[in-house]
C-alpha positions as CSV (number, residue, x, y, z in Angstrom):
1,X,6.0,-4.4,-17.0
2,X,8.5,-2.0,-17.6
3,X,11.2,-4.3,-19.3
4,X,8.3,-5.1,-22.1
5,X,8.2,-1.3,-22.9
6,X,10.8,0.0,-21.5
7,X,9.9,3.6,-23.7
8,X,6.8,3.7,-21.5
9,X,8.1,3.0,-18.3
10,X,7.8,6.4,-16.9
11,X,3.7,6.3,-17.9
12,X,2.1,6.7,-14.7
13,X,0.0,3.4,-14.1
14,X,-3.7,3.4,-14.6
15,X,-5.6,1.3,-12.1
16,X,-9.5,1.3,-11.6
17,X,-11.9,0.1,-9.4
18,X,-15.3,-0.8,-11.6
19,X,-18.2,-2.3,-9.7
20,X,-18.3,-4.4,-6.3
21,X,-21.0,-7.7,-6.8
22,X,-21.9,-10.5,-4.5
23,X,-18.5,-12.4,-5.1
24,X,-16.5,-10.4,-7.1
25,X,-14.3,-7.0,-7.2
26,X,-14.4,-5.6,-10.9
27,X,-11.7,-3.7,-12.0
28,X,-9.9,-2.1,-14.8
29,X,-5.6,-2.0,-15.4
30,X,-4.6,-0.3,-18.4
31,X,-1.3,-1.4,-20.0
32,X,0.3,0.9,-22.7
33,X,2.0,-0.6,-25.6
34,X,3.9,1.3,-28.4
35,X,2.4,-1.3,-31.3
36,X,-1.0,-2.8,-31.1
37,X,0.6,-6.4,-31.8
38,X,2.8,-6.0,-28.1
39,X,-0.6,-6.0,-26.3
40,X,-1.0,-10.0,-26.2
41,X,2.5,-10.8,-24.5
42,X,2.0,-7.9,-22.1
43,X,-1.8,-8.6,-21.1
44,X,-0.5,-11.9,-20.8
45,X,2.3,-11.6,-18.6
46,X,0.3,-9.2,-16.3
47,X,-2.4,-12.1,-15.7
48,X,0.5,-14.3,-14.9
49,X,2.3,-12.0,-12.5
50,X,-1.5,-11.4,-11.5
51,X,-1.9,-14.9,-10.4
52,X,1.7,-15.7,-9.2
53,X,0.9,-12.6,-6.6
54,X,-2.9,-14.4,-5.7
55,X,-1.1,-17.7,-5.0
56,X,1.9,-16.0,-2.7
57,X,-0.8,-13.5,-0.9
58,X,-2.6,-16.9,-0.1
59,X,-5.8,-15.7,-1.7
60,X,-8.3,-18.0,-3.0
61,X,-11.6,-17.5,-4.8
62,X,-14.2,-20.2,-3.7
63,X,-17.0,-21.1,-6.0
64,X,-20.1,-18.5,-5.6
65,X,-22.3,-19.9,-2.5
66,X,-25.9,-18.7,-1.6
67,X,-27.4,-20.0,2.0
68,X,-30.8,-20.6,1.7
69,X,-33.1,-20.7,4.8
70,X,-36.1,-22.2,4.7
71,X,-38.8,-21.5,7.5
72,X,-41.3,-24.5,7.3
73,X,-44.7,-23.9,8.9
């Protein structure tokens, strides 16, 4: 994201994992800005790189599914 703030370009990258649930891995990215107003565009173009890397990795995220069994007798 460096040619959005290029000033903070040399900020080391902060990167957490949060929680692991049934269908999903939580995490946390923080993204520096130098003016509170820069963080839409940025946070935005992060999700978008964010997704463009999902669909090229081939990763896909199916709808939550629970198997039930059922033992009759």
């Amino acid at each position: 994201m460096a040619e959005f703030q290029p000033e903070l370009a040399d900020e080391p990258p902060i990167f957490r994992f949060r929680a692991l649930a049934d269908s999903s891995i939580t995490c946390l990215q923080v993204l520096r800005v130098a003016e509170y107003a820069e963080q839409h565009p940025i946070r935005s173009a992060f999700i978008h790189r964010l997704h463009d890397r999902f669909v090229a990795e081939e990763m896909h995220f199916p709808f939550p599914t629970r198997t039930v069994h059922v033992v009759q007798g």
